[in-house]
Structure formats: structure tokens, C-alpha cells
DSSP file (Angstrom, degrees, kcal/mol; ACC not computed):
  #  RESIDUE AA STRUCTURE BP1 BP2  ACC     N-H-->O    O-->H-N    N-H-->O    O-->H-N    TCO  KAPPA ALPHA  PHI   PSI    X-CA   Y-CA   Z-CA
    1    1 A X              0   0    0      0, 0.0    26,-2.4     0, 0.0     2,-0.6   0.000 360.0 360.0 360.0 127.4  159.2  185.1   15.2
    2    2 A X  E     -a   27   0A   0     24,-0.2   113,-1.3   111,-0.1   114,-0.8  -0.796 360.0-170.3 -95.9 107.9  159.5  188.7   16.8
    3    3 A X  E     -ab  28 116A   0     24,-3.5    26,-3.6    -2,-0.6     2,-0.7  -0.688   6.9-151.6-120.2 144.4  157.5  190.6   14.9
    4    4 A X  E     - b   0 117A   0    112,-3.1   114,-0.9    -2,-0.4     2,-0.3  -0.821   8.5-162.8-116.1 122.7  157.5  194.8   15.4
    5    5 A X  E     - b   0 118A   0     -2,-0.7    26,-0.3    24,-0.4   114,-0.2  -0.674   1.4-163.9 -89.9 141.8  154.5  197.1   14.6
    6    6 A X    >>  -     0   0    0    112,-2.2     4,-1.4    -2,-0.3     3,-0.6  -0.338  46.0 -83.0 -86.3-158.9  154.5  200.8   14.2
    7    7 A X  T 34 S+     0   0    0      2,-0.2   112,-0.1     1,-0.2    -2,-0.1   0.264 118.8  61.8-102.5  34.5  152.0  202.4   14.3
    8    8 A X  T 34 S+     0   0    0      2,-0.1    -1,-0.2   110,-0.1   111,-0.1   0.152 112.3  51.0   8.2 -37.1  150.1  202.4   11.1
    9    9 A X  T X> S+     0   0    0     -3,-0.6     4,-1.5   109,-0.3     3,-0.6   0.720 100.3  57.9 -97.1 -22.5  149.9  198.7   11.8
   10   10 A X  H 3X S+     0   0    0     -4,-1.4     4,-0.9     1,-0.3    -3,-0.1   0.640 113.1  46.0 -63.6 -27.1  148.6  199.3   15.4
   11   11 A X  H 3> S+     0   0    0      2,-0.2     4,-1.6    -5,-0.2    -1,-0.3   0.612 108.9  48.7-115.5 -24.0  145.7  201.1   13.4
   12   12 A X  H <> S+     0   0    0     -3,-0.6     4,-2.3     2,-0.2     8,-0.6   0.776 109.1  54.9-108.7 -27.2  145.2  198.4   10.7
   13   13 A X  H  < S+     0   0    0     -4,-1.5     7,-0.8     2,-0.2    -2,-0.2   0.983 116.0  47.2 -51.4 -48.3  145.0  195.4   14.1
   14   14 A X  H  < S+     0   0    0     -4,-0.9    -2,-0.2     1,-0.3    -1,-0.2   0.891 118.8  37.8 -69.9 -71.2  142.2  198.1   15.2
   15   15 A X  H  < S+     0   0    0     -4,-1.6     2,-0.4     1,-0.1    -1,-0.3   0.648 112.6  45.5 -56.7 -42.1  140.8  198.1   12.0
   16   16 A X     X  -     0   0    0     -4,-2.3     4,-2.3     1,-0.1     3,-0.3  -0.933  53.6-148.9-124.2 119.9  140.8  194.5   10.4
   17   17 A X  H  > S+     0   0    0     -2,-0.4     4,-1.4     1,-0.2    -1,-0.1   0.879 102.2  55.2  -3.9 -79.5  140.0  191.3   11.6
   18   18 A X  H  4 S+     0   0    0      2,-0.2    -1,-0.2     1,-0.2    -5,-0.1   0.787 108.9  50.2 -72.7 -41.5  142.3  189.5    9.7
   19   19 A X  H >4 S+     0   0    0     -3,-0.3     3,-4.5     2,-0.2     4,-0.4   1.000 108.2  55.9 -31.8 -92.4  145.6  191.9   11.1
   20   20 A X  H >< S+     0   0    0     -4,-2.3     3,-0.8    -7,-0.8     2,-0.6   0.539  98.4  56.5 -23.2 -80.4  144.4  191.4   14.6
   21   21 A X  G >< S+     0   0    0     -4,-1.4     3,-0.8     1,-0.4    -1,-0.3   0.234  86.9  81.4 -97.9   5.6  144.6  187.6   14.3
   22   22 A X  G <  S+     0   0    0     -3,-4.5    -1,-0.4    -2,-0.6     3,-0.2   0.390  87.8  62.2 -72.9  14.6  148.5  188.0   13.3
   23   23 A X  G <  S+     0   0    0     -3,-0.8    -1,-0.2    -4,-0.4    -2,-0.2   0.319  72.8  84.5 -97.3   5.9  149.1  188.2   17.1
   24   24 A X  S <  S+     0   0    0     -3,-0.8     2,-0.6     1,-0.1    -1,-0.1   0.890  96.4  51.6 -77.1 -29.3  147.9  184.9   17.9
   25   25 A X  S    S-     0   0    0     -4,-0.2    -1,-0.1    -3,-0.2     2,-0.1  -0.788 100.3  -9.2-131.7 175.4  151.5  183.9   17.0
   26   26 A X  S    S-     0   0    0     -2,-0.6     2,-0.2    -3,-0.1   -24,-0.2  -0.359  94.4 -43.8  66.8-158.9  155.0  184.7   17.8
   27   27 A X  E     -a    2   0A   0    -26,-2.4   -24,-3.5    -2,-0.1     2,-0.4  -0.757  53.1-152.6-116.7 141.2  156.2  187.8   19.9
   28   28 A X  E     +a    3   0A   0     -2,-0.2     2,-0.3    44,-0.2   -24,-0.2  -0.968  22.0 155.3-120.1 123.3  154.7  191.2   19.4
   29   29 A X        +     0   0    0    -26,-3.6   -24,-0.4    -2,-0.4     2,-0.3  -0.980  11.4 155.3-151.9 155.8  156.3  194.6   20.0
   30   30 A X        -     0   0    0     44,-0.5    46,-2.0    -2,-0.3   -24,-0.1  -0.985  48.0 -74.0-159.7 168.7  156.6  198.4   19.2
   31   31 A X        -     0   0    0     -2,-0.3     4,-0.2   -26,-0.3    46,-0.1  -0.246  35.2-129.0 -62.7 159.9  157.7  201.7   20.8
   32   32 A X  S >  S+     0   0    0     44,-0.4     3,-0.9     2,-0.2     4,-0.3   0.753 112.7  68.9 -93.1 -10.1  155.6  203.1   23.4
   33   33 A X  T >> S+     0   0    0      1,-0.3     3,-4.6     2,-0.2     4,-1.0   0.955  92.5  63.0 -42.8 -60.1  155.6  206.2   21.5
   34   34 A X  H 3> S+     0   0    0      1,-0.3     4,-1.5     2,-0.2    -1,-0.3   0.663  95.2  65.5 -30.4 -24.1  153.3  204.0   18.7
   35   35 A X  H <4 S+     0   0    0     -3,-0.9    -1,-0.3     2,-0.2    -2,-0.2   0.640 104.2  39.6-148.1 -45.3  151.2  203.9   21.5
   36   36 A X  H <> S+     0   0    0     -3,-4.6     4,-3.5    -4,-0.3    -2,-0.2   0.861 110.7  53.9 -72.7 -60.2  150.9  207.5   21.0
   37   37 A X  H  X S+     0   0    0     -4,-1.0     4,-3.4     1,-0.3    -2,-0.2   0.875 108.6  47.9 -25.9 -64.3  150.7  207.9   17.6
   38   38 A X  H  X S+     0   0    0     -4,-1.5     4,-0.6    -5,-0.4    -1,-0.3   0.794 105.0  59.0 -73.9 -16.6  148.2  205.8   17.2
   39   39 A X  H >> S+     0   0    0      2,-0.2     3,-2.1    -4,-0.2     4,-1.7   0.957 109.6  52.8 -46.0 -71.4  146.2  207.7   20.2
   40   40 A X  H 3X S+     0   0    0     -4,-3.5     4,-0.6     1,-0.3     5,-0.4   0.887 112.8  40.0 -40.2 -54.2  146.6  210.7   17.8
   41   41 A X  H 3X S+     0   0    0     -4,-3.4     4,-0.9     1,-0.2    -1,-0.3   0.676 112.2  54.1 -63.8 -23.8  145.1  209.0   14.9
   42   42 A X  H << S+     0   0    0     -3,-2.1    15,-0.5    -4,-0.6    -1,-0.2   0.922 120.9  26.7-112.3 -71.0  142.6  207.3   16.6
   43   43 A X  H  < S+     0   0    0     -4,-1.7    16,-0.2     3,-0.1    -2,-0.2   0.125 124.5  52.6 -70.8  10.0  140.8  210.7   18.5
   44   44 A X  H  < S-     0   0    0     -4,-0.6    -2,-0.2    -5,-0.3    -3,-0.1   0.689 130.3  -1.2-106.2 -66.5  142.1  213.2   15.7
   45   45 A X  S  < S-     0   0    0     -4,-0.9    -3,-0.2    -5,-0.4    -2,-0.1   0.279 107.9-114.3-125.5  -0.3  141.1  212.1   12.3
   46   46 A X        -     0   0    0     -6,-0.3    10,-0.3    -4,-0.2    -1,-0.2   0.167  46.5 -40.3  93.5 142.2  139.4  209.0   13.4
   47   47 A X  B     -D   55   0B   0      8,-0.6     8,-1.5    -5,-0.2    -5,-0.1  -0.351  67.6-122.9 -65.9 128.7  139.9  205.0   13.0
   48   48 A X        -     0   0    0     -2,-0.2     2,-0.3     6,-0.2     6,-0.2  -0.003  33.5-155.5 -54.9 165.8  141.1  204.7    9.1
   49   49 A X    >   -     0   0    0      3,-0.3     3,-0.7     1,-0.1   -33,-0.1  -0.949  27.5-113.8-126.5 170.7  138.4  202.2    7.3
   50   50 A X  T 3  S+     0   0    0     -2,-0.3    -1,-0.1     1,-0.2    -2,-0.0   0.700 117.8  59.8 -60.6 -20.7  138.8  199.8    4.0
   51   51 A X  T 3  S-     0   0    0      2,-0.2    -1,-0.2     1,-0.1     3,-0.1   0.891 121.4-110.0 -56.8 -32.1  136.2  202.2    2.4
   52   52 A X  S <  S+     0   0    0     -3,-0.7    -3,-0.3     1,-0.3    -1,-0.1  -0.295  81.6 130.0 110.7 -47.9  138.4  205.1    2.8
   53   53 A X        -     0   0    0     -5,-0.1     2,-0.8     1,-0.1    -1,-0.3  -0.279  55.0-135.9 -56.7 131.1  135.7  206.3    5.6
   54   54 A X        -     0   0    0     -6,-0.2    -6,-0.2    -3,-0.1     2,-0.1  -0.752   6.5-141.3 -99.9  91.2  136.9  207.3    8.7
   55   55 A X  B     -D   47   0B   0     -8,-1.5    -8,-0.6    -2,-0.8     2,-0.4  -0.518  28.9-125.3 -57.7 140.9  135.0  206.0   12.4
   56   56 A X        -     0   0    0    -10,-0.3     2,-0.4    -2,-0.1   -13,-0.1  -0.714  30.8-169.0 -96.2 121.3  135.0  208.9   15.0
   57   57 A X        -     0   0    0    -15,-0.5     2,-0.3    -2,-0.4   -11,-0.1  -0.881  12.5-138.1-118.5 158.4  136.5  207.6   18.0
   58   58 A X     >  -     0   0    0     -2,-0.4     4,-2.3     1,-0.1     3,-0.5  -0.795  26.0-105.1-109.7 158.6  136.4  209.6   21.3
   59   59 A X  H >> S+     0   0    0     -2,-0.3     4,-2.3     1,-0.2     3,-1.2   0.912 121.8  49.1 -19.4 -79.7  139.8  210.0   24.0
   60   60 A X  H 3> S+     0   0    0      1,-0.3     4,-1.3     2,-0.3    -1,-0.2   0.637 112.6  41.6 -58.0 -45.0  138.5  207.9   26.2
   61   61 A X  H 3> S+     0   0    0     -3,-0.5     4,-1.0     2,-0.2    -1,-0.3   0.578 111.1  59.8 -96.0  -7.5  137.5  204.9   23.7
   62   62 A X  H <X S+     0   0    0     -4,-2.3     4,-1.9    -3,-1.2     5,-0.3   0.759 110.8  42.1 -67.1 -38.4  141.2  205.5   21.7
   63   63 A X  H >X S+     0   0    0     -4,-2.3     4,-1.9     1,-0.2     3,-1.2   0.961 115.9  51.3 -87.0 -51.2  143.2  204.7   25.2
   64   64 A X  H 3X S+     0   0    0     -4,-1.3     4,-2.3     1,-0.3     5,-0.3   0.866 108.8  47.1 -46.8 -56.4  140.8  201.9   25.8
   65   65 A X  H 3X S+     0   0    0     -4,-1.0     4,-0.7     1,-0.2    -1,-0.3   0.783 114.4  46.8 -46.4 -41.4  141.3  200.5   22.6
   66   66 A X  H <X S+     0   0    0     -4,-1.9     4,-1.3    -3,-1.2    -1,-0.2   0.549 107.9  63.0-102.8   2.0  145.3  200.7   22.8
   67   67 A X  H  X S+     0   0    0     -4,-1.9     4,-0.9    -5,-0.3    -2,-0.2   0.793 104.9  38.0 -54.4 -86.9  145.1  199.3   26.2
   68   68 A X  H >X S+     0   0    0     -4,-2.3     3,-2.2     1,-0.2     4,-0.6   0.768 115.9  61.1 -36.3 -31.1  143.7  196.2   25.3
   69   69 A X  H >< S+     0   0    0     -4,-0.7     3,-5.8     1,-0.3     4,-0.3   0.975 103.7  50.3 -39.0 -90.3  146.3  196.5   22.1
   70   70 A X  H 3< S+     0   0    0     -4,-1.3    -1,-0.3     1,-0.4    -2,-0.2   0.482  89.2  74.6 -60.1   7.7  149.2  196.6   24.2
   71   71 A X  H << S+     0   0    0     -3,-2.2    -1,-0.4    -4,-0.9     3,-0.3   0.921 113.2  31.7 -76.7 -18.2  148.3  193.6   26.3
   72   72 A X  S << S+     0   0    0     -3,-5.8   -44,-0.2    -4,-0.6    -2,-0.2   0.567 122.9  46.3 -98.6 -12.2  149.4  191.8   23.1
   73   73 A X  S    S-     0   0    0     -4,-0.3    -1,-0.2   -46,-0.1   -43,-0.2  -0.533  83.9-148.6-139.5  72.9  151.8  193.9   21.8
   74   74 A X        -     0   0    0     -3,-0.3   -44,-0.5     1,-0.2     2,-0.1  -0.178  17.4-114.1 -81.4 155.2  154.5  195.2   24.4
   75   75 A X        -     0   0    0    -46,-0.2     2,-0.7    -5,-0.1   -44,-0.2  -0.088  29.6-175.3 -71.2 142.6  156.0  197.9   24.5
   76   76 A X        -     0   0    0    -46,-2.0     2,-0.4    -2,-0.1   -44,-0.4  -0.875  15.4-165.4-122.1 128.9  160.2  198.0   24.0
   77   77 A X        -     0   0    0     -2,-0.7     2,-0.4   -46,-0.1   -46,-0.1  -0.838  22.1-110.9-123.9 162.2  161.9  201.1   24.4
   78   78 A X        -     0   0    0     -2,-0.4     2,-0.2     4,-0.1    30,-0.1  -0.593  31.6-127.7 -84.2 154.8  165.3  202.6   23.6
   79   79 A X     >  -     0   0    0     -2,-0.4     4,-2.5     1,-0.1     5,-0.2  -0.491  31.6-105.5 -98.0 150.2  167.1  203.2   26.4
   80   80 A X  H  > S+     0   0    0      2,-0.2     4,-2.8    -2,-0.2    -1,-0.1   0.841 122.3  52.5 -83.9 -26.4  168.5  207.3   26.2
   81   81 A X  H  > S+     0   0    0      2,-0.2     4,-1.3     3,-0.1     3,-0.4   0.995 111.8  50.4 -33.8 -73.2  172.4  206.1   25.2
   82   82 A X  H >> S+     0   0    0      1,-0.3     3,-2.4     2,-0.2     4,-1.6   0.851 110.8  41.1 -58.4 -56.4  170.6  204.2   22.6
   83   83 A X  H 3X S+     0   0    0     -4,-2.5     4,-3.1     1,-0.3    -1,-0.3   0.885 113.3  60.2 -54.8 -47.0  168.3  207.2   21.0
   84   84 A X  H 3< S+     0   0    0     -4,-2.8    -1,-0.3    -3,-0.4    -2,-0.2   0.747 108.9  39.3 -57.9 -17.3  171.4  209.3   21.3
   85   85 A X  H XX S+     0   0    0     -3,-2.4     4,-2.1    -4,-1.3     3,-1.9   0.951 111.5  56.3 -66.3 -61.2  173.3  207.0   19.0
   86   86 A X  H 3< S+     0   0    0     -4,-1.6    -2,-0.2     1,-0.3     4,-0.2   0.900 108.1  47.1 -34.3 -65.1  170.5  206.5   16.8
   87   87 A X  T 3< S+     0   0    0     -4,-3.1    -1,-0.3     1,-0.2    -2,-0.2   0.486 107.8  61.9 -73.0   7.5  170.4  210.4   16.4
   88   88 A X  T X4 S+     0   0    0     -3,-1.9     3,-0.7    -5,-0.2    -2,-0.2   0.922 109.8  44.2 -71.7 -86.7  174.4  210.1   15.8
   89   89 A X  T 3< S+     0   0    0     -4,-2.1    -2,-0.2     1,-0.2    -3,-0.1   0.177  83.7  88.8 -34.6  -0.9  173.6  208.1   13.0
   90   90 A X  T 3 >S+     0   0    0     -5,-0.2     5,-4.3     1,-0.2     3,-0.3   0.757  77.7  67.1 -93.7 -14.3  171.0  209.7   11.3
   91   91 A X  T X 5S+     0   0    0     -3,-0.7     3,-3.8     3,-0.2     2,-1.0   0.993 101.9  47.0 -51.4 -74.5  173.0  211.6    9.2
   92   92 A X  T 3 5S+     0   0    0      1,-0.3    -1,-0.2    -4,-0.2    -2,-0.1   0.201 113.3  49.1 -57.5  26.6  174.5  208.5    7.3
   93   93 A X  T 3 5S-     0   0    0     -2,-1.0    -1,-0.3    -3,-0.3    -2,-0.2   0.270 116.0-124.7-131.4 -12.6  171.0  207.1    6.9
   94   94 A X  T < 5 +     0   0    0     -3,-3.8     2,-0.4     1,-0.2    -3,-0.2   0.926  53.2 158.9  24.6  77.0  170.0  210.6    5.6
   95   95 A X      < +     0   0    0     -5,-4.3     2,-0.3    -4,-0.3    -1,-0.2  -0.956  10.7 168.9-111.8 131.3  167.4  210.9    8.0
   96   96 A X    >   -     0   0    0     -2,-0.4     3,-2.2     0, 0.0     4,-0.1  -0.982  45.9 -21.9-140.4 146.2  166.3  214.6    8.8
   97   97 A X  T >  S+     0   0    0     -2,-0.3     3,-0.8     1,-0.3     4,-0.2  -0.114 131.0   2.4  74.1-129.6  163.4  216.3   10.6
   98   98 A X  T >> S+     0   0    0      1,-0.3     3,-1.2     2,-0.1     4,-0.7   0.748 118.2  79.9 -76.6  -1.7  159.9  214.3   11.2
   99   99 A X  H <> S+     0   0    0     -3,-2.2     4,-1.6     1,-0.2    -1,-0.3   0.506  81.5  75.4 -60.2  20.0  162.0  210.8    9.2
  100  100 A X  H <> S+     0   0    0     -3,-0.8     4,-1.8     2,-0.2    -1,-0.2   0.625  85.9  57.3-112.5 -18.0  163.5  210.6   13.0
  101  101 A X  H <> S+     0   0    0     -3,-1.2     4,-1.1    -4,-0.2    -1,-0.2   0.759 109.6  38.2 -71.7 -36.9  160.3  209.2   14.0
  102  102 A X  H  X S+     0   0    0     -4,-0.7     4,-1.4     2,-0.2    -2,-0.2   0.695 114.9  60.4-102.4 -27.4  160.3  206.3   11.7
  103  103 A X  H  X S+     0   0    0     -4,-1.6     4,-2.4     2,-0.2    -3,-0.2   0.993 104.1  50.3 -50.4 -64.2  164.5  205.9   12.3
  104  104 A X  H  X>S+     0   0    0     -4,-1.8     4,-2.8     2,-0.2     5,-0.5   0.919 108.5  49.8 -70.5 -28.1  164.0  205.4   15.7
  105  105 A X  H >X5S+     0   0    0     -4,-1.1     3,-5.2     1,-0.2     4,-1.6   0.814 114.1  53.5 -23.9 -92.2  161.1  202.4   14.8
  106  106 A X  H 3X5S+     0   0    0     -4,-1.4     4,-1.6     1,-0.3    -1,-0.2   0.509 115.5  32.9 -19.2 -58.3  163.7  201.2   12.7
  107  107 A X  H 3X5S+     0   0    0     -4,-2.4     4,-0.6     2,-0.2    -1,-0.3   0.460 109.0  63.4 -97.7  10.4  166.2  201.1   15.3
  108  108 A X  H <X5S+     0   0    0     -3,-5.2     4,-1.0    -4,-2.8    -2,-0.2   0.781 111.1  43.8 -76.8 -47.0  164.1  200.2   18.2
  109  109 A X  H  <XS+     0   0    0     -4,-1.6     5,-1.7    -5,-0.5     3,-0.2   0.804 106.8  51.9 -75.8 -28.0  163.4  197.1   16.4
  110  110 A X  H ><5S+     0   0    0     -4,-1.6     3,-1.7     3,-0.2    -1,-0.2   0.906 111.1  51.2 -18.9 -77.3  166.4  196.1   15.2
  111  111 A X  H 3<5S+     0   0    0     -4,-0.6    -2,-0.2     1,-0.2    -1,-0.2   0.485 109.5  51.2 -40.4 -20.5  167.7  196.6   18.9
  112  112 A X  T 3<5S-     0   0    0     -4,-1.0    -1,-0.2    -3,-0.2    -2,-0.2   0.332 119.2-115.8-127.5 -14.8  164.7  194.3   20.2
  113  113 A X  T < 5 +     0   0    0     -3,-1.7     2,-0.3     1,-0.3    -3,-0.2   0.943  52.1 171.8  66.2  62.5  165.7  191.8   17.7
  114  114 A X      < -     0   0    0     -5,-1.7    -1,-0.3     1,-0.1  -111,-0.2  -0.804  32.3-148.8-102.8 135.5  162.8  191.8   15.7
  115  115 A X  S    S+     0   0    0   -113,-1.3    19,-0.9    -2,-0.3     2,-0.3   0.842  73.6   3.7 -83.8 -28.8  162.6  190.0   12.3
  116  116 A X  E     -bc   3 134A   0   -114,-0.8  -112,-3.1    17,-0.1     2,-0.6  -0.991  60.2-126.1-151.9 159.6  160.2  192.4   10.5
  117  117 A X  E     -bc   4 135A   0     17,-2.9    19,-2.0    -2,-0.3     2,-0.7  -0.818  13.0-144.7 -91.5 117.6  158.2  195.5   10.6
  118  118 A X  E     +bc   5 136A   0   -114,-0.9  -112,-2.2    -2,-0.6  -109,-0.3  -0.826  44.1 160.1 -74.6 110.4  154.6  195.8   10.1
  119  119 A X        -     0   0    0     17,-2.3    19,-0.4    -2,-0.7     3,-0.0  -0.864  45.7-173.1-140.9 137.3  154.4  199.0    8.4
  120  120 A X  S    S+     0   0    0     -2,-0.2     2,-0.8    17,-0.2    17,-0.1   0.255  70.5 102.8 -62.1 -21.5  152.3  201.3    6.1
  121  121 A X     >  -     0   0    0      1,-0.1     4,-2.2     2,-0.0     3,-0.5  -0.695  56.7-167.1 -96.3  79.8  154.8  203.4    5.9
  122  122 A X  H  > S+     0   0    0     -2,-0.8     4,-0.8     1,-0.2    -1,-0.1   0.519  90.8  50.1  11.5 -83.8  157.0  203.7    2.8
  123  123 A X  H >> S+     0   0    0      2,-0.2     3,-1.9     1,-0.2     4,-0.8   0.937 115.1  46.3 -43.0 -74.2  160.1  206.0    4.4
  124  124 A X  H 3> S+     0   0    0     -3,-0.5     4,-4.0     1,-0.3     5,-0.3   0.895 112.2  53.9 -69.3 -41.3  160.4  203.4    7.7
  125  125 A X  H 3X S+     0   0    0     -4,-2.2     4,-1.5     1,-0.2    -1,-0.3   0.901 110.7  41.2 -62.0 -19.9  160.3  200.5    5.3
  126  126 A X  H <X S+     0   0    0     -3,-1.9     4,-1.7    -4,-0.8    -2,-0.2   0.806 110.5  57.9 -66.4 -33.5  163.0  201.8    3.4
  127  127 A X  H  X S+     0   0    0     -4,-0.8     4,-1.0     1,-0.2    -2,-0.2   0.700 102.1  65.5 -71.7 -26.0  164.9  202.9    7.0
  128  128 A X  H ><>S+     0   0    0     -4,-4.0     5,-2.4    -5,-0.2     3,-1.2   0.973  90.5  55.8 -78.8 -37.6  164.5  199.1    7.6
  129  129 A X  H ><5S+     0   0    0     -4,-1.5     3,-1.3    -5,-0.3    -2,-0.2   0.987 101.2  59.1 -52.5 -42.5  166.9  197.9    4.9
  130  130 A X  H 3<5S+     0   0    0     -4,-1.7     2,-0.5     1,-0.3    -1,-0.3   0.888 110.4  42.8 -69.2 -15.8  169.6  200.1    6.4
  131  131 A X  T <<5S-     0   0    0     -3,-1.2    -1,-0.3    -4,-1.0    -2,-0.1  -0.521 124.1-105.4 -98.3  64.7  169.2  198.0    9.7
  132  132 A X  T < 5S+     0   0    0     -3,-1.3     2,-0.4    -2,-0.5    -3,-0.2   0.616  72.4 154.4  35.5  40.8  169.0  194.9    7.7
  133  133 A X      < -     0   0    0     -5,-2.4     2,-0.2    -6,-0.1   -17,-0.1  -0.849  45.3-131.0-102.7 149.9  165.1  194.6    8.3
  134  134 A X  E     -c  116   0A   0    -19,-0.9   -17,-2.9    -2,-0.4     2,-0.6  -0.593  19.5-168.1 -24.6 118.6  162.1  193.2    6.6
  135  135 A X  E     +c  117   0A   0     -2,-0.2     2,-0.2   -19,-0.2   -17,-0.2  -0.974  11.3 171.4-122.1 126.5  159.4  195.4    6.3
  136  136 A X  E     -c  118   0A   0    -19,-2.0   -17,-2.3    -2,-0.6     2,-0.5  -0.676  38.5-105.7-106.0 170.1  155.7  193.8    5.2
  137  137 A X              0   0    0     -2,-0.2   -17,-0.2   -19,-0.2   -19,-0.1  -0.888 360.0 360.0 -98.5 131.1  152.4  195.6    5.2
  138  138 A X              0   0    0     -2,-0.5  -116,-0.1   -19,-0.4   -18,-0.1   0.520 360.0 360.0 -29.4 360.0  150.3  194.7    7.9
């Protein structure tokens, strides 16, 4: 099974045990932009917790932490044809403004032949039914 995280799910592998250990099987993948995102989340506002509570993570220990990440979960990117199509499309998906972030998930994974998205994220699970995806919660 090829299974694609954004990043919301990059942050719940970080966070939970039980998350991580869905990489022990099948194929794992996400934009390298996730990569970023989750950078952001990670040295901004801190790793989320199940409490609510938020761990203070520094620069330096957020890229370390989505190093090791990505050895397990490489990245696939759209190719710049492909993102210009995508944004081609985005009307008739009625994607506008920051949804264009979670389109392109949608249609990176698609593309990458992914069978579902691990998502937090409402909007992108909804953006996977228009590319015939699955979306679960981490």
C-alpha cells in the first residue's frame, strides 16, 4: 500500500508512538514542501501534544527530527507541467487562495499513486474525494 502523509500527519509520527509504527509497512510519501510545513510547526508553535500542550522544539532539533522522518517517508514532487495543471484545475475543484496548498497534496498523491492520505486536515480530505482518494486520520 502507498500510503501519503501531509503534514499534520508528519507531526502526529513525531508526536505518537503508535503513528510512527504505521511506517513499518508499505511505501511512505509526501511533498517535500510537508517537509517544510512541518519545520514551521515544529520551531514556531511547537510539537502539538495529546494534552493539548505544546513541546518547544528549537531549528536545529525540528530539521533533525524531519531528517530522520524523511528517511522513511520520501519525498515525491510534482514536476512544474504538473503544478501548472493542478493550478488549471483548481477552479473546478473550487480551490482558492491558501486551499492550493492542500490541492496540490491532493494531487501530488494521486500522481504518486497513493492509496490514502494521512491527514488532519478536513479541507485536503475533502480535496481527496475529487481525486478519488481515501483520506484517514493519522
Amino acid at each position: 500500500m502507498r500510503v501519503y502523509w501531509d503534514s499534520t500527519a508528519l507531526l502526529n509520527a513525531l508526536a505518537a508512538q503508535s503513528v510512527l509504527a504505521r511506517l513499518d509497512e508499505g511505501q511512505h510519501l509526501t511533498r517535500s514542501h510537508a517537509y517544510v510545513e512541518a519545520f514551521h510547526h515544529l520551531s514556531g508553535r511547537g510539537l502539538p501534544l495529546k494534552d493539548g500542550q505544546r513541546l518547544a522544539v528549537t531549528p536545529g532539533d525540528a530539521a533533525r527530527m524531519i531528517r530522520n522522518l524523511a528517511k522513511r517517508v520520501r519525498a515525491h514532487d510534482l514536476t512544474p507541467e504538473q503544478t501548472l495543471t493542478a493550478l488549471d484545475d483548481a477552479q473546478r475543484h473550487r480551490v482558492s487562495g491558501r486551499m492550493v496548498h492542500d490541492w496540490l497534496h491532493a494531487r501530488t498523491a494521486k500522481l504518486a499513486g497513493a492509496d490514502v492520505i494521512l491527514t488532519r486536515d478536513g479541507a485536503l480530505a475533502r480535496l481527496c474525494a475529487a481525486e478519488g482518494l481515501k483520506a484517514q486520520w493519522p
